[in-house]
VOBAPA-55440 format. One record per residue (C-alpha): x, y, z; residue in three letters; residue number from 0. Coordinates in nm, 2 decimals. Layout:
REM VOBAPA-55440
     c1     c2     c3 res   n
      X      Y      Z ALA NUM
...
END
This chain:
REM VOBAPA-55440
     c1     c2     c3 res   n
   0.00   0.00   0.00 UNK   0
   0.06   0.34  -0.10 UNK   1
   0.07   0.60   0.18 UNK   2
   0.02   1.02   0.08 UNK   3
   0.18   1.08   0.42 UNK   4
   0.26   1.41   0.35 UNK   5
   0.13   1.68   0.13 UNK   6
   0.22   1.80  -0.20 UNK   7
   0.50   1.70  -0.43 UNK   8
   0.80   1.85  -0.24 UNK   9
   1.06   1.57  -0.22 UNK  10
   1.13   1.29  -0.49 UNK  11
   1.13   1.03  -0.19 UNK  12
   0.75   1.08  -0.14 UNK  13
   0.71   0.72  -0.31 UNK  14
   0.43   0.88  -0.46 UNK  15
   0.32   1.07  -0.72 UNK  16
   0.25   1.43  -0.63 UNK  17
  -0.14   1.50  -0.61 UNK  18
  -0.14   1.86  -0.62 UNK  19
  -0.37   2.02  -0.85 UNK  20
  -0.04   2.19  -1.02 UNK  21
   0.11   1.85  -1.03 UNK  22
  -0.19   1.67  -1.18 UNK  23
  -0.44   1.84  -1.30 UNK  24
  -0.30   2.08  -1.62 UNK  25
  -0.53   2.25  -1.81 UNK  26
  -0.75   2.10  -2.09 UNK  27
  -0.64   2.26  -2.42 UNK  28
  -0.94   2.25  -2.69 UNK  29
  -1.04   1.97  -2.86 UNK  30
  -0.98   1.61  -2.78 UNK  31
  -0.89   1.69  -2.38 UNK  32
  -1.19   1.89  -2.38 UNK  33
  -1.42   1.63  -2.56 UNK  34
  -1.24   1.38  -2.31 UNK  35
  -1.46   1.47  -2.04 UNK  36
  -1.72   1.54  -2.17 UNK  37
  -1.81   1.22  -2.19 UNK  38
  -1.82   1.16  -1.89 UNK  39
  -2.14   1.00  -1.75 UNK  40
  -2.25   1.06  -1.36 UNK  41
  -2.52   0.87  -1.16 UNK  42
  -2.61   0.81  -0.81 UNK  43
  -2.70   0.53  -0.69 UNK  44
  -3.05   0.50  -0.42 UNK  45
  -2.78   0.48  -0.13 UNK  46
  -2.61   0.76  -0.22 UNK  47
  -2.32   0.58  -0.42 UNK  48
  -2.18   0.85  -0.66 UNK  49
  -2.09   0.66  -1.00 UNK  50
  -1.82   0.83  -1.28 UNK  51
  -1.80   0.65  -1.57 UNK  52
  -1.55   0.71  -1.89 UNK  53
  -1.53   0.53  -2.22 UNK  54
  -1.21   0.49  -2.37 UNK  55
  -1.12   0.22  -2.64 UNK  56
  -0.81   0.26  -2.76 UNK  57
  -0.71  -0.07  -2.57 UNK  58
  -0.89  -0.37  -2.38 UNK  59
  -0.81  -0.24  -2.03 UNK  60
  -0.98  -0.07  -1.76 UNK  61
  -0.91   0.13  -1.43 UNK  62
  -1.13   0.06  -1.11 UNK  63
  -1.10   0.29  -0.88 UNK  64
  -1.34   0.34  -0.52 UNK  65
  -1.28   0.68  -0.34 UNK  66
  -1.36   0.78  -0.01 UNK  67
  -1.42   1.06   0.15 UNK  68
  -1.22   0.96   0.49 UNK  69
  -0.84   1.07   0.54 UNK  70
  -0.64   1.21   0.85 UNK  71
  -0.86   1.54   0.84 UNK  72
  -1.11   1.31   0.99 UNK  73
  -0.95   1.20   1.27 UNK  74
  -0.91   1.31   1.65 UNK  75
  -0.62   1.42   1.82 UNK  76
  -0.53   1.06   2.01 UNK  77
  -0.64   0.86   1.74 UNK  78
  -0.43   0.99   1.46 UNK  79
  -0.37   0.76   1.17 UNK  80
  -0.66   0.57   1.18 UNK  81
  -0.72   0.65   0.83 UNK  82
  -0.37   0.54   0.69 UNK  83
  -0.44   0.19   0.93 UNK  84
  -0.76   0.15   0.77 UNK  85
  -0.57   0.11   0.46 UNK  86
  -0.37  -0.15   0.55 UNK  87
  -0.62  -0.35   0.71 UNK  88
  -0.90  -0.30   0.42 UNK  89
  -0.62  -0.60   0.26 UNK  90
  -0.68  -0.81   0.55 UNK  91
  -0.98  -0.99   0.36 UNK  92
  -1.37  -1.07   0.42 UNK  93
  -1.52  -1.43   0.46 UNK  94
  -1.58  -1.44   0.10 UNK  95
  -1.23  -1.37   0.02 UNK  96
  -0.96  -1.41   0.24 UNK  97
  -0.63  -1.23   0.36 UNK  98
  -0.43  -1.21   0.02 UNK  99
  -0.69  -1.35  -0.26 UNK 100
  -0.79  -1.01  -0.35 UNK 101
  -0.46  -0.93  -0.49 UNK 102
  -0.39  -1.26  -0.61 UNK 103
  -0.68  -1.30  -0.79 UNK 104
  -0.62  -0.95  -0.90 UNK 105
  -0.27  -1.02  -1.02 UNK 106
  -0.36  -1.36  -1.15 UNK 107
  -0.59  -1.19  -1.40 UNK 108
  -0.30  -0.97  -1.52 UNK 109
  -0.37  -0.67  -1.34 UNK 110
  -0.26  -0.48  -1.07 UNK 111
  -0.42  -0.32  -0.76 UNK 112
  -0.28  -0.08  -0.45 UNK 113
  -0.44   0.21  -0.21 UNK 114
  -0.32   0.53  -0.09 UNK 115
  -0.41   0.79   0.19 UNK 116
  -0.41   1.13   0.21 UNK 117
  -0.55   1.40   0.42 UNK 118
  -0.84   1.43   0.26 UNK 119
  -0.95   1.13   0.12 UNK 120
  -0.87   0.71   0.11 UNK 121
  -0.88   0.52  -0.24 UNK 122
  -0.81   0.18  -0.36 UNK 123
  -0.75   0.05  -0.71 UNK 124
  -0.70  -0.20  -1.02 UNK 125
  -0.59  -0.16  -1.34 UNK 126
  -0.57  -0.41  -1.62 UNK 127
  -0.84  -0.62  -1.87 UNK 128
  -1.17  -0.50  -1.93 UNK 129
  -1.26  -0.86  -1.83 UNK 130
  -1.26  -0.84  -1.48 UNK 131
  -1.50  -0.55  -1.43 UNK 132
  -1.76  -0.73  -1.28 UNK 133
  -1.54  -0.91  -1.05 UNK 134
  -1.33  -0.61  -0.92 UNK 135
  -1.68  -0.43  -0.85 UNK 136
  -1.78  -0.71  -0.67 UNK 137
  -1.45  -0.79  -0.45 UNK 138
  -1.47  -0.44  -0.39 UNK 139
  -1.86  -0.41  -0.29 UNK 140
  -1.77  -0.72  -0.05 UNK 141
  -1.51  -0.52   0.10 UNK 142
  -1.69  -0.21   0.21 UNK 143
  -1.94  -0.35   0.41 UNK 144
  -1.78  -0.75   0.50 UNK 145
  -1.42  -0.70   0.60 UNK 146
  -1.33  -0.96   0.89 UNK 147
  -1.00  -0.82   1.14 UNK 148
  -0.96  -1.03   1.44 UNK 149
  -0.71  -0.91   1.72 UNK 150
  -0.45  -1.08   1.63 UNK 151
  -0.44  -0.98   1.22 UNK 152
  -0.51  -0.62   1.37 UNK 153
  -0.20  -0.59   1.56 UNK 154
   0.01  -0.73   1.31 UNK 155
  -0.06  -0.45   1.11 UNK 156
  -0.05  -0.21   1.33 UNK 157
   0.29  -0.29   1.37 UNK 158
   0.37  -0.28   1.03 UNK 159
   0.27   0.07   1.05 UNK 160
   0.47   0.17   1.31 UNK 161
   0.77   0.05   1.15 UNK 162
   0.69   0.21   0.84 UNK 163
   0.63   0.53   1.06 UNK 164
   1.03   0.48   1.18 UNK 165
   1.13   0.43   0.87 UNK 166
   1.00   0.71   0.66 UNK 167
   1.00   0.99   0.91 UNK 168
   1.17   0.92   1.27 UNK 169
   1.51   0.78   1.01 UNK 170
   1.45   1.06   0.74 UNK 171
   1.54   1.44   0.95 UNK 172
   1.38   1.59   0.67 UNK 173
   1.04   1.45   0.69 UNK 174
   1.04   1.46   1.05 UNK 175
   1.11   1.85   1.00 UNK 176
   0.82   1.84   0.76 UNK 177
   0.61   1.68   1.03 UNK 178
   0.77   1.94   1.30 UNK 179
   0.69   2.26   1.06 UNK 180
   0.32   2.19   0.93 UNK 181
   0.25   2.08   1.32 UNK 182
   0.36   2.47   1.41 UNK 183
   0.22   2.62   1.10 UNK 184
  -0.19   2.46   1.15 UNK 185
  -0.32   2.54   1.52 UNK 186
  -0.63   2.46   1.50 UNK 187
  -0.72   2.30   1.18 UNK 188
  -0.62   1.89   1.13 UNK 189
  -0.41   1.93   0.87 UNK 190
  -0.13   1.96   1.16 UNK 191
  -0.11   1.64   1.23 UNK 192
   0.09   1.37   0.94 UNK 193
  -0.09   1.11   0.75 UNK 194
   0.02   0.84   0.91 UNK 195
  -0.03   0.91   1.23 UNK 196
   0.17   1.02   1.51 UNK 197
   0.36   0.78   1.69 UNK 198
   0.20   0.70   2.02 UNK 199
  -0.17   0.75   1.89 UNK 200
  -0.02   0.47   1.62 UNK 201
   0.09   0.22   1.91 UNK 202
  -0.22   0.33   2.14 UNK 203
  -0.53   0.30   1.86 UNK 204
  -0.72  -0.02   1.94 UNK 205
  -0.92  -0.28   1.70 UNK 206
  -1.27  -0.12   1.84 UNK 207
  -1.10   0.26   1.73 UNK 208
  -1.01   0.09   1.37 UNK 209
  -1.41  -0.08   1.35 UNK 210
  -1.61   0.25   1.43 UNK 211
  -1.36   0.42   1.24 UNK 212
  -1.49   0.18   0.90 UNK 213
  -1.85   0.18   0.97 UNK 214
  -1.88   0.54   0.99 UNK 215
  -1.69   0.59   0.68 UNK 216
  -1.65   0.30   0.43 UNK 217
  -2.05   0.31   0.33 UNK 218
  -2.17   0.39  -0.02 UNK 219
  -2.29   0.70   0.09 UNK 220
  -1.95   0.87   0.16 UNK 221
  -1.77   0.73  -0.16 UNK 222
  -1.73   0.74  -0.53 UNK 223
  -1.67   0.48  -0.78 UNK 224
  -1.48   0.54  -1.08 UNK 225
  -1.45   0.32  -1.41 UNK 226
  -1.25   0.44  -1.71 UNK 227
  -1.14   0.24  -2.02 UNK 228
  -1.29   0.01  -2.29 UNK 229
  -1.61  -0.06  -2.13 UNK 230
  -1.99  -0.06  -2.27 UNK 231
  -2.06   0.23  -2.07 UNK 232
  -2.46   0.10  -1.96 UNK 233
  -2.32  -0.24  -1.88 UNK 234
  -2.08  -0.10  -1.68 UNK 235
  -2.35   0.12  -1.47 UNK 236
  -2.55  -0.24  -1.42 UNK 237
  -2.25  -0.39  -1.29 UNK 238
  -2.18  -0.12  -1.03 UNK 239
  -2.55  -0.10  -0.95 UNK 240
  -2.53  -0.49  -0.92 UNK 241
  -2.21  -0.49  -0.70 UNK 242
  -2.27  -0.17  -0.45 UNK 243
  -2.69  -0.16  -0.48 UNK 244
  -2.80  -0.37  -0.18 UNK 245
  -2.59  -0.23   0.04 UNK 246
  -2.74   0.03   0.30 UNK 247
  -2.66   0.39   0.33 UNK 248
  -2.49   0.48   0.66 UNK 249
  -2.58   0.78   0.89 UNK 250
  -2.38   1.12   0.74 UNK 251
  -2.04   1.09   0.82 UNK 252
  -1.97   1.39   1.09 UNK 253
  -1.85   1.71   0.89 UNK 254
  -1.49   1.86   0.93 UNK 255
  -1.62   2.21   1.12 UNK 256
  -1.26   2.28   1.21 UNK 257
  -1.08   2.64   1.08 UNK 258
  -0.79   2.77   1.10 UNK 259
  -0.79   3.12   1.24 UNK 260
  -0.53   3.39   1.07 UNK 261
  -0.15   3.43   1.19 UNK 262
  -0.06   3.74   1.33 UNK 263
   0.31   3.66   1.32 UNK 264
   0.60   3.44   1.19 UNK 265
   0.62   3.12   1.35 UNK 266
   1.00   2.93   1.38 UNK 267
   1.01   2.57   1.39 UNK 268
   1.42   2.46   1.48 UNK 269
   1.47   2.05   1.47 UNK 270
   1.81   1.94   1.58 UNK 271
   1.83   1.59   1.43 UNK 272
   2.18   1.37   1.31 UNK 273
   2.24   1.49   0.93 UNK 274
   2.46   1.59   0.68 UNK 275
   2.32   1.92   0.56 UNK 276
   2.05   2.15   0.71 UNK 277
   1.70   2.22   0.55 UNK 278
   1.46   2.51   0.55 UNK 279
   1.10   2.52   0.47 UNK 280
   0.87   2.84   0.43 UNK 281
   0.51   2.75   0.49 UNK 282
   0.25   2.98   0.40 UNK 283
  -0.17   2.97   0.47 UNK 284
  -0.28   3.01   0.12 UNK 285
  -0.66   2.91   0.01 UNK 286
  -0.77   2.60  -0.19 UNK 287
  -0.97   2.55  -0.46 UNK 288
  -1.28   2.70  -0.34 UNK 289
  -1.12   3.08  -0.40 UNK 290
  -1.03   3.24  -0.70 UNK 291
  -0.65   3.31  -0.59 UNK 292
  -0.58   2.97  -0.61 UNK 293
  -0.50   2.99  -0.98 UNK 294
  -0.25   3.27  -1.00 UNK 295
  -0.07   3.11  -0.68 UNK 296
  -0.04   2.76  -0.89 UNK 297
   0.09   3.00  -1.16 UNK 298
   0.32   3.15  -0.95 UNK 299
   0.46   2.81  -0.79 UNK 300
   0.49   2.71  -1.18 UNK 301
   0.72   3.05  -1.20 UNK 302
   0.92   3.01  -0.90 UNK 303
   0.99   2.59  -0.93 UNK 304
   0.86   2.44  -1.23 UNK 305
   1.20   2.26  -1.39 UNK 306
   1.53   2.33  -1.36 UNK 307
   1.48   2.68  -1.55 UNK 308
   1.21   2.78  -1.30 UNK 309
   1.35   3.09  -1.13 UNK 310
   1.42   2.95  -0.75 UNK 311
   1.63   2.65  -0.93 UNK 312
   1.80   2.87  -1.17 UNK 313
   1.90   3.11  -0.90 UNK 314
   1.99   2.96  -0.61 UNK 315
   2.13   2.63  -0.77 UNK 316
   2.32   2.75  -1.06 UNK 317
   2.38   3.13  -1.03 UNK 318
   2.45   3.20  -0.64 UNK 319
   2.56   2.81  -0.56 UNK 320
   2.39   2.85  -0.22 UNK 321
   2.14   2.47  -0.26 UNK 322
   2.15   2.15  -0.37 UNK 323
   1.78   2.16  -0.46 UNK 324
   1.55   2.44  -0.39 UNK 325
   1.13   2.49  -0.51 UNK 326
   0.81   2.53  -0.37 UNK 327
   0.49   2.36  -0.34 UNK 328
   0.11   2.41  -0.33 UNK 329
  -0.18   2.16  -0.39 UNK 330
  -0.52   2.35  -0.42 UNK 331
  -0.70   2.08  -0.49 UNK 332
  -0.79   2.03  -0.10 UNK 333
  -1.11   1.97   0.09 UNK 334
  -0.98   2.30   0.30 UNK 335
  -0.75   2.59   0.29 UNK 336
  -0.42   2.49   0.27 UNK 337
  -0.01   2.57   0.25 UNK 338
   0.21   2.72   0.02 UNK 339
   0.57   2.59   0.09 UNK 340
   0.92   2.68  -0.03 UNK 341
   1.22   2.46   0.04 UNK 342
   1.56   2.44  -0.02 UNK 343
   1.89   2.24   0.12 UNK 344
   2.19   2.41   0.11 UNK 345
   2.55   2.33  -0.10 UNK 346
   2.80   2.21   0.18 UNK 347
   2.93   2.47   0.35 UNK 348
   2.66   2.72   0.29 UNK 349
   2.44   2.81   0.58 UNK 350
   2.01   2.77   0.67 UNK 351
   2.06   3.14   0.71 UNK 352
   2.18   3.21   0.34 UNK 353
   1.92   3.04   0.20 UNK 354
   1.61   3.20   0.34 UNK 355
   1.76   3.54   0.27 UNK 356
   1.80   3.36  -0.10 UNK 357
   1.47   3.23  -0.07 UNK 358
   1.33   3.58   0.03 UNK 359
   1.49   3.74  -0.20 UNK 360
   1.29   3.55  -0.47 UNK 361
   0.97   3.63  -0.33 UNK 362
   1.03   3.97  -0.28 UNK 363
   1.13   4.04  -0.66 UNK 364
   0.82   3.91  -0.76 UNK 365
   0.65   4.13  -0.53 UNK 366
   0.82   4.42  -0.66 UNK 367
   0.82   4.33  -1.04 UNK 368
   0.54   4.22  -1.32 UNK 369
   0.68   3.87  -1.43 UNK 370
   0.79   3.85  -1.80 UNK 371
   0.51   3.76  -2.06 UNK 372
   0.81   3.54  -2.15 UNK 373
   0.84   3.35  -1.83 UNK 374
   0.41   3.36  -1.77 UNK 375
   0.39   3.20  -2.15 UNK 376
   0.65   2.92  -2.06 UNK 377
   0.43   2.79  -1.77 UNK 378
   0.14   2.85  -1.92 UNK 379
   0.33   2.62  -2.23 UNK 380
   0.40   2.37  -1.97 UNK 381
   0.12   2.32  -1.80 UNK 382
  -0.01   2.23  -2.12 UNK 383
   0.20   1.97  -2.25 UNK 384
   0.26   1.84  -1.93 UNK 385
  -0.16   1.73  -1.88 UNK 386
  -0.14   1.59  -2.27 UNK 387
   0.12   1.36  -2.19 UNK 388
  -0.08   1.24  -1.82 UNK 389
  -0.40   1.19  -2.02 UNK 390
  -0.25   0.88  -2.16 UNK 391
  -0.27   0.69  -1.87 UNK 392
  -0.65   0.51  -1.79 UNK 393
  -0.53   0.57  -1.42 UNK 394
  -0.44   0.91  -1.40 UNK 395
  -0.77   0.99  -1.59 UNK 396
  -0.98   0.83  -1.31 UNK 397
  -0.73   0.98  -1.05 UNK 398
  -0.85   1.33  -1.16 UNK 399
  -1.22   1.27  -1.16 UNK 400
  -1.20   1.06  -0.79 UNK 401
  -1.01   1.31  -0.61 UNK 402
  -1.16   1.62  -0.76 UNK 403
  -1.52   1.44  -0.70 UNK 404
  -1.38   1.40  -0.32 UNK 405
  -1.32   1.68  -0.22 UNK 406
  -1.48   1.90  -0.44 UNK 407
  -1.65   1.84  -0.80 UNK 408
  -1.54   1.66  -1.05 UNK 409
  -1.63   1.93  -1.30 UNK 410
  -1.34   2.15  -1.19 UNK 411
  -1.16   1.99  -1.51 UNK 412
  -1.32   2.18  -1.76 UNK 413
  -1.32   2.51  -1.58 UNK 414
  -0.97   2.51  -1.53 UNK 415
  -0.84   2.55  -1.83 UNK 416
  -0.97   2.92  -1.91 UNK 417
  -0.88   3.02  -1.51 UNK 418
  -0.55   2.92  -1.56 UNK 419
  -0.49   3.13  -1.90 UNK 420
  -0.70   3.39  -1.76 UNK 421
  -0.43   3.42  -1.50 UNK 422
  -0.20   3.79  -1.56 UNK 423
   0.12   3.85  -1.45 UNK 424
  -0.07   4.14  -1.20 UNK 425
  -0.25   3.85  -1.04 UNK 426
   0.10   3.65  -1.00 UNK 427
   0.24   3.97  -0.83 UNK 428
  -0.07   4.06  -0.61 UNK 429
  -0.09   3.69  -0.45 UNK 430
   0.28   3.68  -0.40 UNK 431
   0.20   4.05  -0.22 UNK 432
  -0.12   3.90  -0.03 UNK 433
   0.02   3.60   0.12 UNK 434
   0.41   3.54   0.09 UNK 435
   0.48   3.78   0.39 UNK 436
   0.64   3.72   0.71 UNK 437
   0.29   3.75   0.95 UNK 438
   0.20   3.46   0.73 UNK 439
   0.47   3.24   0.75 UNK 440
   0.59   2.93   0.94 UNK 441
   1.00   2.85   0.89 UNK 442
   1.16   2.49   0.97 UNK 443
   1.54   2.47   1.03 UNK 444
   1.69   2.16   1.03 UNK 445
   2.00   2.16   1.25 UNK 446
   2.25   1.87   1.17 UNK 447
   2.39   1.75   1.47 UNK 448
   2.66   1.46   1.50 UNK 449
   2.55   1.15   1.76 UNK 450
   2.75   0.80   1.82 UNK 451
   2.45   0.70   1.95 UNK 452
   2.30   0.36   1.72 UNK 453
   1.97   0.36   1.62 UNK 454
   1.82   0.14   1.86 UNK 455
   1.95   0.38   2.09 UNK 456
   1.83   0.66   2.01 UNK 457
   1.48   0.56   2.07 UNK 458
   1.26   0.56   2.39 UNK 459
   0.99   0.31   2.52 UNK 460
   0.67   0.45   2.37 UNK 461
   0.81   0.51   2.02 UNK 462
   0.97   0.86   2.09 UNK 463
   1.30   0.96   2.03 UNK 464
   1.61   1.17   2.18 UNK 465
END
């Protein structure tokens, strides 16, 4: 399994591809993109099962793919990463099928299946031949309402989480500053707290936590099923209707009320961990989807880090020779406001210091001056050519109807296009002005520090760590 632990696209050892809106979903040029979707073809079903179907033939193959509207802003403090366990244990198997025979039979057929978490929402898939449509939709109908974890198969994976918990952020200083930083930078809201769960609500969460949990939010009523590829698209509504129909609607999941209230002042955010180089992050409350700043911010993240031309790379890496990597990151395709974030690790012997001045100096240029119609036609260019190349792919089609159907619509698709070339070089100038300032902004410093102390040692009973 797949685990979005963290938001965004930021660092190549995500494991994952990056789900920002910037990163995925490019605008649909005219013509064939456009004529793409609309084809799609949306039903509900009597229990409130939402139903997106697309038709594409170029090959015998199909993506399945069930969405739910459950991820870690769902949770409580003390019971974080319920959603990522969930996950895990949705493998575990149901008295129709058990542990394993779902991705056998899966990869028996020829096709492939995994799941991923995020923050806002949980989804499982398989790809491969159109064949097996009716008996994906029905391993997965049997699933969401006949999963069978006893004690023992529960704390097993539990376990397995916790070790993938050590592994990916208490042995990785820069995660773990990730983890330190958006913790400081949300208050109030539950985007603070990672994916996966912190470490002792991980160890503390009991089987009873992890069955409420999946009766409250695995029902047809808080989900979306997604079929693209060479299918007979009425057939293929009859065979959802015939996998997920007889199962009951659950009471409405509890709404997400929490907001995060405004900063009045920078936060700082110092981790002293064992590495080789220091980090720095800039965090920055931005808004998602929902407003209409959020497309001249993804244009001005496409300015400031989009390839190694992109002006943060350019300068930092190649002209000044202050970072080994630098760019920035925002994902408005979120269920709630959300962060714009800047990074950069510096060249040995180059300080934290240097690089947010470098970093600062950055934003504050194009705060000062109108980008180039040059540089604002290049991303536009790119943004482009980068979504005709995705739409290739059966998966990532159905990736950007499920997730934009989670947490928003699934019609944002068409409407971004003309928001995105709509977007001026004024507009890239006055968001940078709005919300890349100081009183806004929450700064991670990763402090290398030398230890002799072996791993084993450096962690605490309970799962903490010196």
């Amino acid at each position: 399994m797949q685990t979005l632990a963290r938001p965004g696209r930021i660092f190549l050892f995500m494991a994952f591809l990056g789900f920002g809106l910037g990163a995925a979903l490019f605008p649909t040029p005219p013509g064939v993109a456009a004529d793409l979707f609309d084809q799609v073809v949306e039903h509900k079903l009597a229990n409130g099962l939402k139903v997106l179907l697309l038709k594409e033939s170029r090959a015998p193959i199909i993506s399945v793919q069930v969405w739910y509207r459950v991820g870690s802003r769902n949770e409580e403090l003390g019971k974080t990463g319920l959603s990522h366990l969930a996950e895990h244990l949705m493998f575990k198997g149901t008295a129709k099928y058990g542990p394993k025979v779902f991705s056998r039979l899966v990869q028996k057929a020829g096709g492939q299946d995994n799941a991923f978490t995020s923050r806002d929402y949980t989804a499982y898939f398989q790809n491969g031949p159109k064949t097996e449509l009716k008996r994906w939709l029905e391993m997965e109908a049997d699933r969401m309402q006949g999963l069978q974890v006893d004690e023992e198969a529960f704390r097993t994976e539990q376990q397995v989480v916790v070790e993938e918990r050590r592994m990916r952020t208490e042995d990785d200083p820069v995660s773990f500053l990730m983890e330190e930083t958006m913790a400081a930078a949300f208050k109030a809201h539950p985007y603070q707290w990672p994916v996966i769960g912190w470490f002792h609500d991980i160890n503390s969460l009991t089987r009873d936590d992890f069955l409420k949990y999946y009766r409250r939010f695995y029902i047809p009523n808080n989900s979306t099923v997604v079929v693209v590829g060479d299918i007979d698209t009425p057939e293929a509504l009859k065979a959802v209707q015939a996998a997920f129909g007889s199962i009951p609607a659950g009471p409405e999941p509890p709404k997400v009320t929490a907001q995060e209230p405004r900063q009045y002042g920078e936060r700082r955010v110092v981790v002293h961990r064992e590495a080789q180089l220091p980090f720095v992050l800039m965090v920055y409350h931005v808004p998602n989807w929902q407003e209409a700043d959020a497309y001249p911010l993804e244009m001005l993240n496409r300015i400031l880090s989009q390839g190694r031309s992109s002006r943060i790379y350019h300068h930092l890496v190649y002209q000044k020779r202050l970072a080994l990597s630098a760019g920035a990151d925002y994902a408005f395709d979120t269920a709630d406001p959300t962060a714009f974030t800047l990074y950069a690790q510096p060249l040995p012997g180059k300080t934290a210091e240097q690089l947010e001045e470098g970093l600062e100096a950055e934003i504050e240029k194009l705060q000062r001056e109108l980008a180039p119609e040059k540089e604002l036609t290049k991303a536009k260019n790119q943004i482009q050519s980068q979504f005709y190349m995705s739409l290739d792919s059966l998966f990532f089609r159905g990736m950007l109807l499920g997730r934009l159907e989670t947490v928003a619509q699934w019609q944002l698709i068409k409407i971004f296009i003309p928001k995105m070339m709509q977007v001026t070089a004024e507009d890239v100038r006055r968001v940078a002005k709005k919300y890349l300032v100081p009183e806004n902004r929450t700064v991670g410093v990763l402090s290398p520090i030398k230890t002799e102390k072996t791993r084993a040692e450096r962690y605490r009973p309970g799962g903490t760590i010196e």
